[in-house]
NUDO-466405 format. One record per residue (C-alpha): residue number from 1; residue in three letters; x, y, z. Coordinates in steps of 0.1 Angstrom, whole numbers. Layout:
! NUDO-466405
R   num   residu       x       y       z
R   NUM      ALA       X       Y       Z
...
! end
This chain:
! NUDO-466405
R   num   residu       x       y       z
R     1      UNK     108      80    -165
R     2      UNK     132      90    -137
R     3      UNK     155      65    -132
R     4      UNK     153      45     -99
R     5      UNK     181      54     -77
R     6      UNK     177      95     -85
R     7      UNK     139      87     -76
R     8      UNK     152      70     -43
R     9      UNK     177      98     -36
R    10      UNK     145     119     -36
R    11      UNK     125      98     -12
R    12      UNK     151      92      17
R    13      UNK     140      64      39
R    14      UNK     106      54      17
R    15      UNK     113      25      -5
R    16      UNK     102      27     -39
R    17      UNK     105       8     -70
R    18      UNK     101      11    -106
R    19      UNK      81     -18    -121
R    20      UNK      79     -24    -163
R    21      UNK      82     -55    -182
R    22      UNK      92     -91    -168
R    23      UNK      93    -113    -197
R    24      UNK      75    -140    -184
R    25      UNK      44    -158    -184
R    26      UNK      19    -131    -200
R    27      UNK     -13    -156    -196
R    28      UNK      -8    -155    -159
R    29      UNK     -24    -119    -159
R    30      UNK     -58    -125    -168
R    31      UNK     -67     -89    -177
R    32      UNK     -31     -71    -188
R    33      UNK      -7     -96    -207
R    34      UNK      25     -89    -213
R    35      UNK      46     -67    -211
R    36      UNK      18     -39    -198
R    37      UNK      12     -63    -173
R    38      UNK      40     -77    -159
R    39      UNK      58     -59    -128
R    40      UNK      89     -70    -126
R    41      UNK     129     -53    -137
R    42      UNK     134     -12    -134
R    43      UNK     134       7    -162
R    44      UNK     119     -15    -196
R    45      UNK      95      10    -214
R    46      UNK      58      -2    -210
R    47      UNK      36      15    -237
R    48      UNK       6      31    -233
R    49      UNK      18      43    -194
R    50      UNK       7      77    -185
R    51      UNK       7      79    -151
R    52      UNK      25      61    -121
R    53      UNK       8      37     -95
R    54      UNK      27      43     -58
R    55      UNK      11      12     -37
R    56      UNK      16      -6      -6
R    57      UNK       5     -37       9
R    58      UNK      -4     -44      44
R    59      UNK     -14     -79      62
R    60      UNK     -46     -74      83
R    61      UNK     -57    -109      90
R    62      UNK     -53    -126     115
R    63      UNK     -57    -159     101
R    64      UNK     -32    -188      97
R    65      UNK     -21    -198      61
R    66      UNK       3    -230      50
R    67      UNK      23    -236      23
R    68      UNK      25    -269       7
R    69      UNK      64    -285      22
R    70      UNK      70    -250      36
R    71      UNK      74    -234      69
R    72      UNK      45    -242      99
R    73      UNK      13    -223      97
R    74      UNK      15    -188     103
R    75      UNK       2    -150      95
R    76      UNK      29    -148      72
R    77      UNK      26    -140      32
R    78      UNK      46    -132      -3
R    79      UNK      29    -106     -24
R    80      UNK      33    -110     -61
R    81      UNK      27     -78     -84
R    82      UNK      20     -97    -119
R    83      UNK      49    -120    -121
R    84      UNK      73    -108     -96
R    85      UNK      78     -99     -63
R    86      UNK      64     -69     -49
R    87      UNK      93     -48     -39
R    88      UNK     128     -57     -33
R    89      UNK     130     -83      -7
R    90      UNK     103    -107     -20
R    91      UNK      71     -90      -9
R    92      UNK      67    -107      26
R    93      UNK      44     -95      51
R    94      UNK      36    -109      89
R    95      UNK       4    -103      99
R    96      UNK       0     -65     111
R    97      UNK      34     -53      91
R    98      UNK      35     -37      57
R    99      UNK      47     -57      30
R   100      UNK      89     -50      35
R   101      UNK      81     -21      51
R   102      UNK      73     -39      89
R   103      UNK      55     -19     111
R   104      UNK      73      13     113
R   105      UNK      69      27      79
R   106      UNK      46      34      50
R   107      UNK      69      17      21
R   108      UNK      55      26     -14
R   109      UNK      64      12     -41
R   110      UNK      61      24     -80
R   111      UNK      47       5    -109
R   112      UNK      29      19    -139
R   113      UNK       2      30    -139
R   114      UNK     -20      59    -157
R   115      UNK     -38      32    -179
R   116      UNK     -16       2    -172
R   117      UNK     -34     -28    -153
R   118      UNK     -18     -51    -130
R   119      UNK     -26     -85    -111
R   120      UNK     -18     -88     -73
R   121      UNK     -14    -124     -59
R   122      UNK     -13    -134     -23
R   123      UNK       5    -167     -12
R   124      UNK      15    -182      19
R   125      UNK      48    -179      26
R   126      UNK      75    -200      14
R   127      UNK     107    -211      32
R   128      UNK     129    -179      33
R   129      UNK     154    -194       5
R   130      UNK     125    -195     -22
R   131      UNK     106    -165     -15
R   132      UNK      94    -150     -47
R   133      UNK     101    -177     -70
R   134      UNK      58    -183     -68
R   135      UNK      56    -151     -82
R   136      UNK      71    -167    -119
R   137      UNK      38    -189    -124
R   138      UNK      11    -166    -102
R   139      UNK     -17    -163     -98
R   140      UNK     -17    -197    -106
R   141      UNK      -3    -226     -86
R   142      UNK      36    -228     -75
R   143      UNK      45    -267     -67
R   144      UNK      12    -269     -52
R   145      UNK       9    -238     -35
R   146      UNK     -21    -218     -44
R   147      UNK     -31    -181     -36
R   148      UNK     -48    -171      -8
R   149      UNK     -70    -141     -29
R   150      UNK     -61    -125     -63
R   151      UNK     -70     -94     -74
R   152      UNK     -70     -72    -106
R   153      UNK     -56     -33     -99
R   154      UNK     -72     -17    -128
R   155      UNK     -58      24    -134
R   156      UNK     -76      52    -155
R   157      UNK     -60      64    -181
R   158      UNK     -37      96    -176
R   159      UNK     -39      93    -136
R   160      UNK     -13      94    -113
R   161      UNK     -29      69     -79
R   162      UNK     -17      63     -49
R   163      UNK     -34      29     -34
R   164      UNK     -29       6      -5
R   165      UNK     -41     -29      -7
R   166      UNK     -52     -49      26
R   167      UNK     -53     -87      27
R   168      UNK     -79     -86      52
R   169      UNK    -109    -102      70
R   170      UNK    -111    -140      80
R   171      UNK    -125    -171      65
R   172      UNK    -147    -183      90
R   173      UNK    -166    -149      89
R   174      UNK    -166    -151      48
R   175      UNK    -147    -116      45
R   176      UNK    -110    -130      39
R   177      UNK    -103    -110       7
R   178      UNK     -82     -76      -8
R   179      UNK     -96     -46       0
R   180      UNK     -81     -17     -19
R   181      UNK     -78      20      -7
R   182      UNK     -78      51     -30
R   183      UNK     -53      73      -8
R   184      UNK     -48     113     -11
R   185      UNK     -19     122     -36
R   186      UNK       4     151     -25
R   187      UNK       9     176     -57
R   188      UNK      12     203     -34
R   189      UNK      21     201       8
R   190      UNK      -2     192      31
R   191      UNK     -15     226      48
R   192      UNK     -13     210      83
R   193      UNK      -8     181     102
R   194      UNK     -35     157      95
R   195      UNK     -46     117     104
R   196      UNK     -62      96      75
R   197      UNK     -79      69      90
R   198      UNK     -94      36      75
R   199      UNK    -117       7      83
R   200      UNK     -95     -24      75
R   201      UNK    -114     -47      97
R   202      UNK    -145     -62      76
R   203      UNK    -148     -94     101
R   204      UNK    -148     -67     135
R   205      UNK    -170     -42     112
R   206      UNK    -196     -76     104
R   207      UNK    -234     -65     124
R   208      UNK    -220     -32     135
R   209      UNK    -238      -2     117
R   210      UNK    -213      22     127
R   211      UNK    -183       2     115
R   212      UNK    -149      12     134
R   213      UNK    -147      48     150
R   214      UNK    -111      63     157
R   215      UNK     -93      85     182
R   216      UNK     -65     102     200
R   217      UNK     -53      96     234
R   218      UNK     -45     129     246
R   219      UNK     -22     122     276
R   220      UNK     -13      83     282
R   221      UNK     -15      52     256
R   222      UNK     -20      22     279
R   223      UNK     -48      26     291
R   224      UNK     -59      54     269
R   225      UNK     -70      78     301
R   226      UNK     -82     108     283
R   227      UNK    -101      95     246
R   228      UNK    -111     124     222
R   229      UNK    -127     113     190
R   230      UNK    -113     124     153
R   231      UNK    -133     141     136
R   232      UNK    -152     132     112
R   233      UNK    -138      95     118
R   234      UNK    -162      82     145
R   235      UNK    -181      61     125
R   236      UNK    -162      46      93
R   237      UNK    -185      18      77
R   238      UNK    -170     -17      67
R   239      UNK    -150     -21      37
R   240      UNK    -156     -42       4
R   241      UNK    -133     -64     -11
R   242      UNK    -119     -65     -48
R   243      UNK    -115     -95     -73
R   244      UNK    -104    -100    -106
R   245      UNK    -123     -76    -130
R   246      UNK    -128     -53    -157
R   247      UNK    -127     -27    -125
R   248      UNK    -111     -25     -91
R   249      UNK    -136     -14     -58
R   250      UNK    -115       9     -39
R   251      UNK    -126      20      -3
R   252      UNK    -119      53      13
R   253      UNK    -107      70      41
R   254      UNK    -111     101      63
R   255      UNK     -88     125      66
R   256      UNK     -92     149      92
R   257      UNK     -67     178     108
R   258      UNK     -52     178     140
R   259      UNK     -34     203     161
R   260      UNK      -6     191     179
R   261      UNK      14     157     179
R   262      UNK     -10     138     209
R   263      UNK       3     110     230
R   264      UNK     -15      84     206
R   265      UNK     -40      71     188
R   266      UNK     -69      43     189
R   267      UNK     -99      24     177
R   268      UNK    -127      11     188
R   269      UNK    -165       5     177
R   270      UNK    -175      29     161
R   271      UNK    -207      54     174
R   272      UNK    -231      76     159
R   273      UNK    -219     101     181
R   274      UNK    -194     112     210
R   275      UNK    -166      93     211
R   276      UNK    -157      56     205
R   277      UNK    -145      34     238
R   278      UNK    -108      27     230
R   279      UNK    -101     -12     219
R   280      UNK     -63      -7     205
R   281      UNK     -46      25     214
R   282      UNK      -6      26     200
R   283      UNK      16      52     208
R   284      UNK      19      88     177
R   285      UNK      47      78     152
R   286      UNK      74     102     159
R   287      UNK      76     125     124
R   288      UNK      92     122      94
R   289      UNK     121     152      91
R   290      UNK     115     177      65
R   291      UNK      80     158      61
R   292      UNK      43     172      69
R   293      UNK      29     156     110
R   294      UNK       8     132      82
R   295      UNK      -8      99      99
R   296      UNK     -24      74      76
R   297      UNK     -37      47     103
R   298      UNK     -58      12      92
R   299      UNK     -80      -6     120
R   300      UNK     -75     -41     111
R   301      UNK     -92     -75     124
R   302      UNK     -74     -92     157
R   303      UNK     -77    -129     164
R   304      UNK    -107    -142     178
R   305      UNK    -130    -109     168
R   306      UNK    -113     -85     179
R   307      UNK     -89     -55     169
R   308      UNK     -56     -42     160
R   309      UNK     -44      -7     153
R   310      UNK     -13       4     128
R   311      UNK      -5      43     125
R   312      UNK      29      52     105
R   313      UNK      37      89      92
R   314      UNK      28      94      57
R   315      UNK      50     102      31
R   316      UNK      37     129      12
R   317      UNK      70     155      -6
R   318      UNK      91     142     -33
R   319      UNK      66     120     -57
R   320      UNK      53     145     -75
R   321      UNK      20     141     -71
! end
């Protein structure tokens, strides 16, 4: 295993850590004890790992979460990966950011994988000086905090994944929950430039057959003057969620080429055919140097029904696979 600062050295501005052994509570992981469970230091051997998970974590619902003595109600969370943080500044996402990452970026982070199962725990955010420290007892209960959802990321033996999990969904419309996407791995460069879109909106997606539909605003952003639909993206159907298992349900994506860099990009409901009505347009990420024009973008649910829209250039040289 490549150490971890030659493996950042190769991936520039992605963050990406190496996950093995934590030491700690092994009955916390209720399907990979210790230590091929735990996710914690760089560099500890974990046997029986024959492959490498890159994953990411985004915060798509809109909803409000407290911590017991903690901060007021907000969209804020702390991601633990078995029994420690998810990357390297505690794992907290604001609703509509990537997990460290914020907005901007597509942060991926290593851990394991090829064989090697793992536990992710969401909790409502602590107080900035104890961020993480939930992560030593989850999934179970931290001073009275408890998780928001859990979820078991399960990985075939000898396979190298790339996966993104969502906290998505809302209570009140029963779909608050992880929802876990199988993304495209890189072994080779991307022939062209390319947008990978995903329905991340289960609540928005709830009574509509034709789920989310996506699109590219060829000349302004706000209002989106001139729509022109992706292909093969007009009509993405609404995701399922993932639990704690013997498996994990992963949800896919479209990919679809493009030819130029257009103004921007948007969702909206999605149709059967033409093109959707824009709801969220945001303006083209501006690309990645020395990287492939690659756009993964997630529709996610907005407060009261609606929804948002986050596009970020993909990373896709210098993994390996």
């Amino acid at each position: 295993m490549r150490s971890l600062l030659a493996r950042l050295a190769v991936l520039g501005a992605f963050a990406v850590t190496m996950s093995a052994c934590a030491g700690g509570n092994g009955s916390a992981l209720p399907f990979a004890g210790a230590p091929n469970g735990a996710g914690g230091v760089p560099g500890t051997f974990q046997s029986g790992a024959n492959g490498q998970l890159l994953i990411r974590f985004l915060q798509g619902s809109p909803d409000l979460f407290s911590s017991f003595g903690g901060p007021p109600a907000s969209g804020n969370v702390d991601v633990c990966l078995d029994n420690q943080p998810l990357g390297f500044t505690g794992g907290t996402a604001s609703y509509g950011q990537l997990a460290t990452g914020g907005a901007s970026n597509g942060t991926l982070f290593e851990v394991p994988g090829g064989g090697i199962n793992h536990t992710i725990a969401v909790f409502p955010a602590l107080v900035a000086s104890q961020r993480g420290l939930e992560c030593a007892t989850a999934p179970g209960p931290y001073l009275g905090n408890t998780t928001i959802k859990v979820a078991t990321l399960v990985t075939a033996a000898g396979s190298n994944l790339r996966w993104t999990v969502v906290l998505g969904g809302t209570a009140a419309s029963g779909t608050l929950g992880l929802y876990v996407y199988a993304e495209p791995t890189y072994p080779i460069p991307p022939a062209g430039n390319a947008v990978i879109s995903h329905n991340a909106a289960p609540a928005f997606s709830t009574g509509k057959p034709n789920g989310v539909g996506f699109g590219i605003c060829t000349t302004t952003v706000t209002p989106c003057v001139v729509p022109v639909v992706i292909t093969g993206a007009a009509a993405i159907a609404k995701p399922t969620a993932t639990g704690i298992g013997q498996t994990t349900t992963t949800n896919g994506s479209v990919t679809s080429g493009i030819n130029a860099v257009p103004a921007g990009f948007f969702d909206g409901i999605g149709v059967a055919a033409g093109t959707p009505v824009p709801i969220t347009s945001v303006v083209a990420p501006n690309a990645l140097a020395g990287q492939p024009y690659v756009v993964t973008q997630y529709a996610f649910d907005g407060p009261a029904g609606g929804l948002n829209l986050i596009s970020f250039v993909e990373s896709t040289l210098g993994f390996g696979f």
